[in-house]
C-alpha positions in Angstrom: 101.5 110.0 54.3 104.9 109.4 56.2 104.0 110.3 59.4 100.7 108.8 59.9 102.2 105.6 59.2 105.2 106.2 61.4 102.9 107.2 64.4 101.0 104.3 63.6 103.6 101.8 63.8 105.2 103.4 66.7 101.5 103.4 68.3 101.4 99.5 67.2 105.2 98.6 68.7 103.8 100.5 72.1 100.9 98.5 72.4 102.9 95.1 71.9 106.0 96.4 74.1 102.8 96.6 77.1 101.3 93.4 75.9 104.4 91.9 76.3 105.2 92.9 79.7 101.9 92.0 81.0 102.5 88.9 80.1 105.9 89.4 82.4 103.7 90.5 85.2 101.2 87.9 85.0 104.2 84.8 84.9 105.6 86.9 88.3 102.2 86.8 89.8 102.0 83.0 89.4 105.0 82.9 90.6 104.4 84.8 94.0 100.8 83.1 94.5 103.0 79.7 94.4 105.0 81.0 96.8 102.6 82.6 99.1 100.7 79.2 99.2 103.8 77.4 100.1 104.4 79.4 102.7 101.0 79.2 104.7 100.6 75.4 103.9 104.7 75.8 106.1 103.2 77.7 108.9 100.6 75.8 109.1 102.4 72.2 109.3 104.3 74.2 111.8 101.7 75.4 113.6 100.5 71.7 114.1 103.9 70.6 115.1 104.1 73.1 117.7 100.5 72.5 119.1 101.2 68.7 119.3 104.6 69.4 120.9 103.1 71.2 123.6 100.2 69.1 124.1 102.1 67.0 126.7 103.8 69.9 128.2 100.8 71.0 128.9 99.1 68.1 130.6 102.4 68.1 132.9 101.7 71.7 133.7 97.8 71.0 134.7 98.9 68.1 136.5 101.4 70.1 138.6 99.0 73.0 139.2 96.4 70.3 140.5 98.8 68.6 142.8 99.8 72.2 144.1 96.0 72.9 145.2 95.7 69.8 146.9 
């Protein structure tokens, strides 16, 4: 009667070591997903800043590309 119980408690201190660490996992996931989304909403706003900084840069250029055909 010893060992059944001894298996079964090891069986039960198993099952809450893996519950415990997917807990672990899941607060790391959150984690990264927070990050990830912080990091596209950054490109983005960066993306945007560089698209209006070239916006006049890029009128000059047609303008000087027009004046050369004429």
């Amino acid at each position: 009667m010893l060992w059944p119980m001894f298996f079964l408690v090891l069986a039960f201190c198993g099952i809450a070591v893996l519950g415990a660490l997917s807990v672990r996992v899941a607060l790391e996931v959150r984690r990264l997903s927070r990050a990830v989304a912080d990091g596209s909403e950054r490109i983005a706003r960066a993306g945007e800043d560089l698209e209006r900084a070239a916006g006049p840069l890029a009128r000059q250029a047609a303008r000087a590309g027009a004046a050369d055909r004429r």
